[in-house]
C-alpha positions as CSV (number, residue, x, y, z in Angstrom):
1,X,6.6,-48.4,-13.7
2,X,8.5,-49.3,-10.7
3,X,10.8,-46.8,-11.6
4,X,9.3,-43.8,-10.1
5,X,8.6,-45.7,-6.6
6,X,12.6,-46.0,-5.9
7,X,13.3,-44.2,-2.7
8,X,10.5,-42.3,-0.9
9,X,7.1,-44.3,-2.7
10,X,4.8,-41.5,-0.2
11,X,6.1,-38.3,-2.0
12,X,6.3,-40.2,-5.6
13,X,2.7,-40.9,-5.2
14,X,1.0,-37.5,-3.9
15,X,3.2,-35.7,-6.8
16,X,1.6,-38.2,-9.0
17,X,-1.9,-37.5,-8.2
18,X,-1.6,-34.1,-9.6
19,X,0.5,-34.6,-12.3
20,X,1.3,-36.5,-15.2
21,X,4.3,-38.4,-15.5
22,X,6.3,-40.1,-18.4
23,X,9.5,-41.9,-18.6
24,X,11.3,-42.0,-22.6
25,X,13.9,-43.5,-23.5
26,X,16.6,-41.1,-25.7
27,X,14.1,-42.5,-28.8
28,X,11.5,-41.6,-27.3
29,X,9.9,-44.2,-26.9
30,X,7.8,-45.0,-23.9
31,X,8.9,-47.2,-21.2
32,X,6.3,-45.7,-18.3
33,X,3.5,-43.4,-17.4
34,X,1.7,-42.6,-14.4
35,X,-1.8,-43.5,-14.2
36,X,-3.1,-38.9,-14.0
37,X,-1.2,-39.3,-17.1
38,X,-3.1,-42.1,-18.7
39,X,-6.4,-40.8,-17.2
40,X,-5.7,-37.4,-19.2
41,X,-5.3,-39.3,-22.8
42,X,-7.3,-41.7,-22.2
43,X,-5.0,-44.5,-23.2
44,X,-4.0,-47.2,-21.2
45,X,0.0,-48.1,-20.6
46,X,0.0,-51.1,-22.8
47,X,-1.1,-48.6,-25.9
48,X,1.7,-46.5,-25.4
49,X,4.4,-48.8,-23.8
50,X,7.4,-48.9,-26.6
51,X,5.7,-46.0,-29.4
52,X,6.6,-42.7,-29.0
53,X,4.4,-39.9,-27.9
54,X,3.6,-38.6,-31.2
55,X,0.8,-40.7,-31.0
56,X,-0.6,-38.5,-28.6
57,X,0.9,-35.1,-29.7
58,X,-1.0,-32.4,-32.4
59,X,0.3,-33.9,-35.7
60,X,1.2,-30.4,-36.7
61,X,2.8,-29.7,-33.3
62,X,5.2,-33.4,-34.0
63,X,6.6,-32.0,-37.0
64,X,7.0,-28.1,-36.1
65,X,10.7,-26.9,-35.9
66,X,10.7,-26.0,-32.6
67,X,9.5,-29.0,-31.3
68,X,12.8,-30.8,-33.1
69,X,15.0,-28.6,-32.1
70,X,13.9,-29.1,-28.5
71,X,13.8,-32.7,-28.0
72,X,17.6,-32.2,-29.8
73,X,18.6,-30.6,-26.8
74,X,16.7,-32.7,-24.3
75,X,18.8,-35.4,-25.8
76,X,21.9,-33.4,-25.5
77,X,21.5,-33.3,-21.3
78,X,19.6,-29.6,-21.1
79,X,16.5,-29.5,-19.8
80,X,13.4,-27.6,-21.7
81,X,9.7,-26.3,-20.4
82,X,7.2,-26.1,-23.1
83,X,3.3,-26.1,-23.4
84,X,2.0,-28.2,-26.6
85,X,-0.9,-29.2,-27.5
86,X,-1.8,-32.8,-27.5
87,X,-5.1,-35.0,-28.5
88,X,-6.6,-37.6,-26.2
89,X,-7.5,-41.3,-27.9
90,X,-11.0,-39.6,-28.8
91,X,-8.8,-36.9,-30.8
92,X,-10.5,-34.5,-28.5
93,X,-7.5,-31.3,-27.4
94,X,-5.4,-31.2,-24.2
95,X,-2.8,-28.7,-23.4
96,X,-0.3,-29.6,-21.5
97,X,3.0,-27.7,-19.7
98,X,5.7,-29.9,-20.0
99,X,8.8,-30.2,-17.9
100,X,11.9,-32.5,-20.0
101,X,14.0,-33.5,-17.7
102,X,17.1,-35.9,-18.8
103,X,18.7,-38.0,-16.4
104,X,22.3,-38.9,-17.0
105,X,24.4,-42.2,-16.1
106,X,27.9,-42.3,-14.6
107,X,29.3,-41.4,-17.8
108,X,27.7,-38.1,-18.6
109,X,24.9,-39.9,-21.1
110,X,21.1,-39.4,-21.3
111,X,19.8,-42.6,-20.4
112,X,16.0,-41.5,-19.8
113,X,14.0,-38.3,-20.4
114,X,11.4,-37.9,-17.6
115,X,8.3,-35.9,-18.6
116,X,6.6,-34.2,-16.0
117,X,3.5,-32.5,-16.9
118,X,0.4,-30.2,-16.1
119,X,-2.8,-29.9,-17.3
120,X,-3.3,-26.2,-17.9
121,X,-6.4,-27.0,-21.2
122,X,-8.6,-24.8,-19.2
123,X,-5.8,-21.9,-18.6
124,X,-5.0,-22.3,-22.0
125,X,-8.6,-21.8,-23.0
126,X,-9.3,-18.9,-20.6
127,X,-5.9,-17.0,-22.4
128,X,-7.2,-17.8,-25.8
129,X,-10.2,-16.6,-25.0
130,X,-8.7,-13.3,-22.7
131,X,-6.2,-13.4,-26.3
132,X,-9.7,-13.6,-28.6
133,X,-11.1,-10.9,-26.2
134,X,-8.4,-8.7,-26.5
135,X,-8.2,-9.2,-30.6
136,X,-12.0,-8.3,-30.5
137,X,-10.9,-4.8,-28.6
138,X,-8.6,-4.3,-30.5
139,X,-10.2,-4.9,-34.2
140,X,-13.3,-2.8,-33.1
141,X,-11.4,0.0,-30.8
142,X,-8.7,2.1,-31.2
143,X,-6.3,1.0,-28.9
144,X,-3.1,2.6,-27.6
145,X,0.2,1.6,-24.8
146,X,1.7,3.9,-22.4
147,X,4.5,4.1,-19.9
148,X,3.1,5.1,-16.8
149,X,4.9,8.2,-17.7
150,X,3.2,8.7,-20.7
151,X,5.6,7.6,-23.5
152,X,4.0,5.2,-26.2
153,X,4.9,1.8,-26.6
154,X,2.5,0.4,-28.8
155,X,-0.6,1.6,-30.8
156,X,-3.5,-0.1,-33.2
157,X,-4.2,0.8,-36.4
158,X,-7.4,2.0,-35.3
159,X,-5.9,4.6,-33.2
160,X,-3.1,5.6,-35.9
161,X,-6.1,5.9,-38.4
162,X,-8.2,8.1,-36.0
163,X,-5.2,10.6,-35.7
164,X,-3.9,10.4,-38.4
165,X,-0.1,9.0,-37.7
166,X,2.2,6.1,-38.6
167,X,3.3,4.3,-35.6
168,X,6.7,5.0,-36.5
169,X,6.1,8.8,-35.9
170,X,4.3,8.5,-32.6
171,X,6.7,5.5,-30.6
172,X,8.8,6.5,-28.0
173,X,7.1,9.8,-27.9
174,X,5.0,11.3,-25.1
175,X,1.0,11.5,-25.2
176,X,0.7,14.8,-25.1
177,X,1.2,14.7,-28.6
178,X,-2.3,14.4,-29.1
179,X,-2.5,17.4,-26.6
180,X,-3.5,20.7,-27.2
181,X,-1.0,23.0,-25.7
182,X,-3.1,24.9,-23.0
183,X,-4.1,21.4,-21.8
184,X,-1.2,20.1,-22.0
185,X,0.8,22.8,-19.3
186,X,-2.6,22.4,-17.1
187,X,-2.0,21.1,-13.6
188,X,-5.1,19.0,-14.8
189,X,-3.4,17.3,-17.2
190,X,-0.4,16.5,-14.6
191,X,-3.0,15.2,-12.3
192,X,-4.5,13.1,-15.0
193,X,-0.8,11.0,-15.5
194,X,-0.5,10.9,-11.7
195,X,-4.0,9.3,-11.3
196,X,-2.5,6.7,-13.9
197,X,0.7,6.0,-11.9
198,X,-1.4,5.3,-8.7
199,X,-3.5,2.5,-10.9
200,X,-6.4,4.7,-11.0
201,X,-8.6,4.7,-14.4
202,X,-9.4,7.2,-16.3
203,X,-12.8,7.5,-18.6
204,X,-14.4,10.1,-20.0
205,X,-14.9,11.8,-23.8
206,X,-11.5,13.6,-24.8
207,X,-10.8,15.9,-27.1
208,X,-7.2,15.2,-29.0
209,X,-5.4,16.5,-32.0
210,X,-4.8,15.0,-35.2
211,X,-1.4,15.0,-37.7
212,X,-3.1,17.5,-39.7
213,X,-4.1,19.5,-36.3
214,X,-7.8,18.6,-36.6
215,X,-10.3,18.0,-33.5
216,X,-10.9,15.0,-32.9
217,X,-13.1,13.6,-30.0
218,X,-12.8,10.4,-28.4
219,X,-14.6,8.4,-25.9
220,X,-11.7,6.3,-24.2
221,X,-11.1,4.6,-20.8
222,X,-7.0,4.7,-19.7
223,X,-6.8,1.3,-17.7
224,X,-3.6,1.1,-15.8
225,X,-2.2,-2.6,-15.9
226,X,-0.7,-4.4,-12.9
227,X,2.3,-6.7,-12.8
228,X,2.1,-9.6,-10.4
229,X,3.0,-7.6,-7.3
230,X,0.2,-5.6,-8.3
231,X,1.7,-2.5,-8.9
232,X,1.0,-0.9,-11.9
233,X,3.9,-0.9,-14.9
234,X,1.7,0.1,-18.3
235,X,-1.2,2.2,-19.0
236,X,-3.4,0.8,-22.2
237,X,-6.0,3.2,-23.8
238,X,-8.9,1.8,-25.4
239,X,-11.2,4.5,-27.5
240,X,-13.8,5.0,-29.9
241,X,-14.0,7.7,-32.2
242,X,-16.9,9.9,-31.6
243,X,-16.1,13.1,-33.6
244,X,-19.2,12.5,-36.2
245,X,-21.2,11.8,-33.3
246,X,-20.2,14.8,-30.9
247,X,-20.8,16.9,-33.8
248,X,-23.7,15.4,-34.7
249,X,-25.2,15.5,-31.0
250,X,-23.6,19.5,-30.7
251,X,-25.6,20.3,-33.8
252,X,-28.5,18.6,-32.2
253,X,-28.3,20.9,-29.0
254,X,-27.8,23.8,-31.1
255,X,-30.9,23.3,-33.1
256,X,-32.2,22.3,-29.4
257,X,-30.9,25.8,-28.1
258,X,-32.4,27.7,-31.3
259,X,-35.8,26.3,-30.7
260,X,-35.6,27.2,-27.4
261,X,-34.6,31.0,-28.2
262,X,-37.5,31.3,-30.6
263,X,-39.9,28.5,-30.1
264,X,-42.1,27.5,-26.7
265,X,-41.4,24.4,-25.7
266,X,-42.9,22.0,-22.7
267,X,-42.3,18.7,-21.7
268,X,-45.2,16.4,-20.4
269,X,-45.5,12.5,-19.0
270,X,-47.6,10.4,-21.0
271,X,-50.7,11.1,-18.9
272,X,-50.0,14.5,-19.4
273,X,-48.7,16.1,-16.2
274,X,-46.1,18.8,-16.6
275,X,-42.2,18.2,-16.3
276,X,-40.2,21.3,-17.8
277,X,-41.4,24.6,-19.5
278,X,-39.3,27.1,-20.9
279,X,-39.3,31.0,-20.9
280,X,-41.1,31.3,-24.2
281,X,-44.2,29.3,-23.1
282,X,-44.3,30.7,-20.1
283,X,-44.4,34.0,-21.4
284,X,-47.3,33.1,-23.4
285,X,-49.7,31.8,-20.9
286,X,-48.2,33.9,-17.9
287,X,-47.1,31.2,-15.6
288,X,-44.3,30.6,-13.6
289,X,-42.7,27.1,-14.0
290,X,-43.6,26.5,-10.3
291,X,-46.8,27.0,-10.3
292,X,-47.3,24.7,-13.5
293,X,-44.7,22.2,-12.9
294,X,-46.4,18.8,-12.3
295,X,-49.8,20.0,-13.1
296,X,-52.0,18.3,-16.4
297,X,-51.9,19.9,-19.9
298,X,-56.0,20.8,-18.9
299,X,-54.4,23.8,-16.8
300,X,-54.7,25.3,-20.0
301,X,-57.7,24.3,-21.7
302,X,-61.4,24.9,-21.4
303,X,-63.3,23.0,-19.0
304,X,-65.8,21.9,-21.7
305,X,-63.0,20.8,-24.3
306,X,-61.1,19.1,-21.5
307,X,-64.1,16.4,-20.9
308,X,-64.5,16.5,-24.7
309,X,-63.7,12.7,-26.6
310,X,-61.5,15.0,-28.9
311,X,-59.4,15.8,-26.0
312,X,-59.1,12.3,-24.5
313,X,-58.4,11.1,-27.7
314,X,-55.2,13.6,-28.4
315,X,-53.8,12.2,-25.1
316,X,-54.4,8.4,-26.4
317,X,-52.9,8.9,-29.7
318,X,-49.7,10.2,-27.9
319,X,-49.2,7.7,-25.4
320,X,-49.3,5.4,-28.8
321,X,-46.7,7.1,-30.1
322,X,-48.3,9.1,-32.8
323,X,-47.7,13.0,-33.7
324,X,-49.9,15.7,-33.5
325,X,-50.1,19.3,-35.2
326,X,-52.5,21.9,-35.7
327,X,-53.8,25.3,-34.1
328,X,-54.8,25.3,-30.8
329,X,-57.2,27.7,-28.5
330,X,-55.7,27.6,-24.9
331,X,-55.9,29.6,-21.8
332,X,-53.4,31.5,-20.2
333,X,-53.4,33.2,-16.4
334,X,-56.7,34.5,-15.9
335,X,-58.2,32.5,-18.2
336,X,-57.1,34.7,-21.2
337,X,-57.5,33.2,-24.4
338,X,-53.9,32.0,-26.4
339,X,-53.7,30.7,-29.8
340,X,-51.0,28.6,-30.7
341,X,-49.1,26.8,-33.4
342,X,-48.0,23.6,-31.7
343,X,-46.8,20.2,-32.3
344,X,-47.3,17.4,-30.0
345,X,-44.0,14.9,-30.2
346,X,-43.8,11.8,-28.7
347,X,-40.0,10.7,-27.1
348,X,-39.0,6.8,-27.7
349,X,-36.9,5.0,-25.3
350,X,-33.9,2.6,-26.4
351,X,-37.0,0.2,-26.6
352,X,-39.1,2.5,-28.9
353,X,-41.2,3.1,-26.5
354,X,-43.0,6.6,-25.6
355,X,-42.1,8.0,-22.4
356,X,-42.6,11.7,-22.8
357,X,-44.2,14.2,-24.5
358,X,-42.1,17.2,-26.1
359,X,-44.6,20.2,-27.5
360,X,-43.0,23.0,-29.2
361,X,-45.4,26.2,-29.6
362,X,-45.6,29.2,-31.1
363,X,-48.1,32.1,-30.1
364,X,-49.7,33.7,-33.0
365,X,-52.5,35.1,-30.9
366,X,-52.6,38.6,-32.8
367,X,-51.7,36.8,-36.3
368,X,-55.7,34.8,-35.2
369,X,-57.1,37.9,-34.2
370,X,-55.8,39.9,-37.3
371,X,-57.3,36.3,-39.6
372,X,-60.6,36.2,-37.6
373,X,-60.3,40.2,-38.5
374,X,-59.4,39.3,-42.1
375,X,-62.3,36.4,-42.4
376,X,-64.8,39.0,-41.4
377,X,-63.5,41.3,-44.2
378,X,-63.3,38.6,-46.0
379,X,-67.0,37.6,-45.9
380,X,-67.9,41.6,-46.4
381,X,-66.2,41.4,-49.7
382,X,-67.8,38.3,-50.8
383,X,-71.2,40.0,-50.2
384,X,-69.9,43.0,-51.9
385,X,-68.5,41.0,-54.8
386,X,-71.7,38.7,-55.7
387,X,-73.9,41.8,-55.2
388,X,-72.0,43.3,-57.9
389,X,-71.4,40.0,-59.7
390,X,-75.3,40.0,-59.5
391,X,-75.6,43.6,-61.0
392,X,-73.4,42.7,-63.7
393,X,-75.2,39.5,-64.9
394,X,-78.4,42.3,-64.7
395,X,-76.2,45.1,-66.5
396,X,-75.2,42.2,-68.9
397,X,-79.2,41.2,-69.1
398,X,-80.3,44.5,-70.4
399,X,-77.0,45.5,-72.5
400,X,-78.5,42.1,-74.2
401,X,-82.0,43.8,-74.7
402,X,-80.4,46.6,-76.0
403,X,-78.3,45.3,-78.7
404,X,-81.1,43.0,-79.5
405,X,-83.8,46.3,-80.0
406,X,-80.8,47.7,-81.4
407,X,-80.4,44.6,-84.2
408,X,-84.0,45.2,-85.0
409,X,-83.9,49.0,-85.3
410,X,-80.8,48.7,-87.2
411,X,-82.9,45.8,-89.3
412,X,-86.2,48.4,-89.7
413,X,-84.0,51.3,-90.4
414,X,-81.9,48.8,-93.2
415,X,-85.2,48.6,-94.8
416,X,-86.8,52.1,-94.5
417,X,-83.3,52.8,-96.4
418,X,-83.9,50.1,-98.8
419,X,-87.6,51.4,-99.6
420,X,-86.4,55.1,-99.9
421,X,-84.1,53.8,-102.5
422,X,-86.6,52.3,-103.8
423,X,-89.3,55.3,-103.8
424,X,-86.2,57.4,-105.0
425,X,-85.5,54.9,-107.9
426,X,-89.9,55.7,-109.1
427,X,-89.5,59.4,-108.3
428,X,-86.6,59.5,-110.8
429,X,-89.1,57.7,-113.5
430,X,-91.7,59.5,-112.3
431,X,-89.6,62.9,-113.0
432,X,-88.5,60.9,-116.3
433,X,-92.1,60.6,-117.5
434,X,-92.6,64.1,-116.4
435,X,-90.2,65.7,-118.5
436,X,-91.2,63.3,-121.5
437,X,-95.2,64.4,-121.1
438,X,-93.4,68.0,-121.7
439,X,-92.4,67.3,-124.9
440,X,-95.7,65.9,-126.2
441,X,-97.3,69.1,-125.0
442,X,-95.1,71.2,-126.6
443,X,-95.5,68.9,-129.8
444,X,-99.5,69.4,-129.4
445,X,-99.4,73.3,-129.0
446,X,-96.7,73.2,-132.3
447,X,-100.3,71.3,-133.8
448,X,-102.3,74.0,-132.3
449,X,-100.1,77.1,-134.1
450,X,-100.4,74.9,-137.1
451,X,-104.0,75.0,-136.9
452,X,-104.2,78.5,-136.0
453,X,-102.4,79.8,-138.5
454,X,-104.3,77.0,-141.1
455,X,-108.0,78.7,-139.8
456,X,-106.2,81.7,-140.1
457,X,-105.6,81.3,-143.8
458,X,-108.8,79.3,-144.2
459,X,-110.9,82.3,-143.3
460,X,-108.8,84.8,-145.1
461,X,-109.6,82.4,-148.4
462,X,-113.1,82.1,-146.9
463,X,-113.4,86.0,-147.1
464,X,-111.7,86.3,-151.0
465,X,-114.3,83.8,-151.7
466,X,-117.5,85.5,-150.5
467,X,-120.7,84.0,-150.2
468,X,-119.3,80.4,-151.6
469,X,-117.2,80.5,-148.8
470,X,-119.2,81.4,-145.5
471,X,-119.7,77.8,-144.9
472,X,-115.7,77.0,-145.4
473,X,-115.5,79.8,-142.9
474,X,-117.8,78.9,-140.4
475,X,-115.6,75.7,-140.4
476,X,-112.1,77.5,-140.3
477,X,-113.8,79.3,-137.1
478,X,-115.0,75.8,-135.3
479,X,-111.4,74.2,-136.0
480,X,-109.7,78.1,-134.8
481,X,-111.7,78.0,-131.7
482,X,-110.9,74.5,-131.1
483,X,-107.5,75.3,-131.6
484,X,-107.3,77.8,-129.3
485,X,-109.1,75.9,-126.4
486,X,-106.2,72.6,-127.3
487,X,-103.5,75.8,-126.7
488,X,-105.7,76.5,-123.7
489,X,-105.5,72.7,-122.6
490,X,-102.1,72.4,-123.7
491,X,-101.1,75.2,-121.8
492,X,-102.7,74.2,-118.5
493,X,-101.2,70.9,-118.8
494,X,-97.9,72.1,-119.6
495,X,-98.0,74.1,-116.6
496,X,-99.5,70.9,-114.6
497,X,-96.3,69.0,-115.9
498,X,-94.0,71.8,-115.1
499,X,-95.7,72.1,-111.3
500,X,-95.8,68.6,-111.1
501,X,-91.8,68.5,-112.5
502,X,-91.2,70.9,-109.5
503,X,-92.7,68.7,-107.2
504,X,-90.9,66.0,-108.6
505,X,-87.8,67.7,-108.6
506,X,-88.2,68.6,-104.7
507,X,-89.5,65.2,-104.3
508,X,-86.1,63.6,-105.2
509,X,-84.3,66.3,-103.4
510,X,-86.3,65.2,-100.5
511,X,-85.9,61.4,-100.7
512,X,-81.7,62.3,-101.6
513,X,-81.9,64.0,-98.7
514,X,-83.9,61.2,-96.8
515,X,-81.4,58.5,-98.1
516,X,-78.5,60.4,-96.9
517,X,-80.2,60.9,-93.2
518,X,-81.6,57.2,-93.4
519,X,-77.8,56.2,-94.2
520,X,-76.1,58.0,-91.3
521,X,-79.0,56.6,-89.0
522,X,-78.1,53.4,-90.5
523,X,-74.0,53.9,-89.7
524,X,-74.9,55.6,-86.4
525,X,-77.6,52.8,-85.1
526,X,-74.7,50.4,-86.6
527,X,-71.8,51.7,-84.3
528,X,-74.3,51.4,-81.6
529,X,-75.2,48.1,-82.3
530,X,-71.2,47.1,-82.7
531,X,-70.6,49.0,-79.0
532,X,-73.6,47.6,-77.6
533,X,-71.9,44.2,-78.7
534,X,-68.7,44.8,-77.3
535,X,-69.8,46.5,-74.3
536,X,-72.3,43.2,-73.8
537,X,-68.8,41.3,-74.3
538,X,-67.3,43.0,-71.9
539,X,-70.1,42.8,-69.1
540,X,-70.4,39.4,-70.1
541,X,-66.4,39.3,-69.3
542,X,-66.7,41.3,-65.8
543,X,-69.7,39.4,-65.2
544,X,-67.6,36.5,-65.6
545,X,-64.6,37.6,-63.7
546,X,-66.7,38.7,-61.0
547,X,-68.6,35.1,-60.6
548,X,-64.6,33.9,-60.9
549,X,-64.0,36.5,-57.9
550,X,-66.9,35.6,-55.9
551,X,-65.6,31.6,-56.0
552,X,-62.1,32.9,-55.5
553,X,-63.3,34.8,-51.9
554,X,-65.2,32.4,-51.3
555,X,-62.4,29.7,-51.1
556,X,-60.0,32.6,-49.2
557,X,-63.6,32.9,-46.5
558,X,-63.4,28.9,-45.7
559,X,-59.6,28.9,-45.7
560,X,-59.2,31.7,-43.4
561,X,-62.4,30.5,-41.1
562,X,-61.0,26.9,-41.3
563,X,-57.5,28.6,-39.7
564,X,-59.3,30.3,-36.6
565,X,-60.8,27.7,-36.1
């Protein structure tokens, strides 16, 4: 160790205090060390006197290439600067900067190799992690070099990917590439690069073109880089790609803008005062947005509803965040009355918390009016329809009486028929018998001739015999006489059979022509009975569509009453 204190020990010893120092021989081996050296490796001399220093180096830093090929060239006399890493005797890391400085004897040789070294572990560790930092950026942005002039040096796959270009097509080439051309002649755009020059950065949302000439929007910050003077020499981009998102949010503010064109819309705190109110809402209720602006929502409600629970509770369910729909009675100037279609929206913070209220409104004032119009109409018709509904049941009631006289008039007449039939059936016999009684008449008066003309001869004999015959004659006169009253009695009763064969005669005529009435009655009082039927059907049917009708108004009565409220 008394090497290093040959000649002026003072400066030797304050250099020492700050930095490490080593003396090797051309093997390597160690023949002294400083005690800032020790102190950094925790080792003490006699650990490392006569080994080499690979005890303390990275094992993978003793056996690297480079670190040959420079200790060759140490030994040949040139001197080398290099940082390594190196581990302590508790194998924890230590960078160090290394100086190799041979020193040569009269002849020329390396006899020694002094180290002198710096401990730069925690500048090492700030540039891995400025290096980690820097990897992070670039991974996770799209990340671009320029020339303070505006020519690319270098750019990220991130960016390439976002417009759409190999690097090879874009390096050496001027920014306004990604231009589009009415920017890129704009004195804006000139002032933009000379900004840059100056050091000054640049952030804002861009919009750029692609390979393929597409928009694309990005949000980027241009961060001119300083050398050590401190004057700028590089400009590096860093960006994000925001083109779904500036679509995204320009759809938003269209939809936004649509609503407002066709929609009333106000915003409110969560206690209800009033921020903002469009033209549409103020049109309905007749305000200016002065004389609303920071005034509660009860401006426009009734005095009664706006001590109501119900009211209270709106308010508390939206400072909780939930929604609210529905028709609404308000009042405009004056205290006109406004019906409205509204929703109630709560806004969420990044936190998810409520901090405003957003009510979008539509007035449909007449369309209420024209309902409570319709509902009263509507409750008219429902009286109409069960009053007829009622009549028809009636009208159905009595078509039912009728059809049921009907089925027993068409029952008596079925049997009037039937005994008419019947009566016709013994008229016919009756007629029969009549005509047969005829014959036995006429066979009685052919007896009666008979006799006659028998008397006849009897008293002619009677006569030719004289006195021995009066008595035969007296006879032949009885049986003449009572001959001639059986031709009497004959003859009556023939004509009784033939009177009685006239009646008989018009009797069937009359019962033929009974039958024939008694049928049509029966067809006529049996289409009756068939239309009674189907005209009780069809009551019954109307009936039942009406009762249908009356439920179906009904329903249409609540709905429209339960939409005016």
């Amino acid at each position: 160790m008394s090497l290093f204190f040959r000649g002026d020990h003072a400066v030797l010893h304050a250099f020492g205090r700050a930095h490490g120092m080593v003396e090797l021989t051309p093997a390597g081996t160690v023949l002294s060390a400083n005690a800032c050296y020790l102190d950094w490796l925790g080792y003490s001399f006699d650990e490392l006197q006569g080994h080499t220093l690979d005890v303390v180096r990275d094992p993978y830093e003793a056996t690297r290439a480079e670190q040959q090929e420079l200790w060759s060239a140490v030994t040949r006399g040139e001197s080398r600067t290099a940082c390594s890493r190196h581990l302590t005797k508790q194998r924890d890391a230590i960078w160090l900067q290394v100086s190799y400085c041979p020193v040569l004897d009269r002849t020329g040789r390396v006899s020694k190799i002094v180290l002198l070294a710096v401990d730069v572990t925690a500048q090492q560790q700030s540039s891995a992690d400025h290096a980690a930092v820097l990897e992070a950026i670039s991974c996770s942005r799209a990340t671009i070099e320029f020339a303070l002039d505006g020519t690319i040096l270098m750019a990220n796959t991130g960016f390439l990917d976002a417009v759409g270009y190999k690097l090879e097509e874009v390096q050496g080439r001027h920014h306004s590439l990604f231009v589009a051309p009415a920017e890129r002649e704009s004195q804006a755009y000139r002032a933009f690069w000379a900004a840059l020059a100056r050091g000054e950065f640049q952030r804002a949302e861009y919009k750029r073109i692609g390979k393929d000439g597409r928009e694309i929007w990005l949000q980027a910050i241009y961060n001119p880089v300083r050398d050590s003077q401190g004057k700028p020499y590089k400009v590096v981009k860093f960006a994000t790609d925001i083109t779904q998102d500036k679509l995204h949010r320009a759809d938003v503010a269209g939809q936004i803008a649509a609503i407002n064109r066709s929609q009333g819309v106000i915003h409110f705190d969560m206690d209800g005062t009033i921020l903002d109110a469009n033209e549409n809402f103020l049109s309905v209720v007749g305000y200016r947005l002065d004389e609303v602006r920071r005034q509660h929502h009860r401006t426009f409600v009734e005095p009664s509803q706006a001590q109501s629970a119900e009211y209270l509770q709106l308010w508390e369910a939206l400072r909780r965040g939930e929604y609210r729909a529905g028709v609404f009675k308000r009042l405009g100037r004056g205290g006109r009355a406004v019906w409205i279609q509204a929703s109630y929206n709560p806004i969420f913070d990044a936190d998810g918390k409520p901090f405003k209220v957003v009510k979008y409104a539509t007035d449909i004032t007449a369309k209420t009016a024209a309902q409570h119009a319709a509902t009263g109409a509507s409750s008219q018709t429902l009286m109409n329809v069960q009053t007829v509904a009622s009549a028809a049941e009636e009208l159905s009631a009595s078509i039912g009486d009728i059809a049921q006289s009907l089925a027993r008039s068409r029952s008596e007449v079925d049997a009037i028929h039937d005994q008419t039939v019947v009566a016709d059936r013994s008229t016919a016999k009756l007629k029969d018998a009549a005509a047969a009684m005829n014959g036995v008449v006429q066979l009685i008066q052919g007896v009666g001739q008979q006799i006659n003309l028998l008397a006849l001869n009897a008293t002619i004999e009677a006569a030719r015999a004289g006195e021995a015959g009066r008595g035969f004659a007296v006879v032949a006169g009885e049986v003449k006489n009572l001959s001639n009253q059986v031709t009497q009695a004959t003859t009556r009763i023939a004509q009784d059979i033939h009177g009685m064969q006239g009646i008989a005669e018009e009797a069937v005529g009359a019962l033929l022509s009974i039958v024939q009435a008694i049928g049509s009655v029966r067809e006529t009082v049996t289409g009756i009975a068939s239309a009674v039927d189907e005209q009780n059907a069809i009551t019954q049917e109307i009936s039942s569509s009406m009762q249908t009708a009356a439920h179906g108004v009904g329903e249409i009565n609540t709905s429209l009453q339960a939409l005016t409220g």
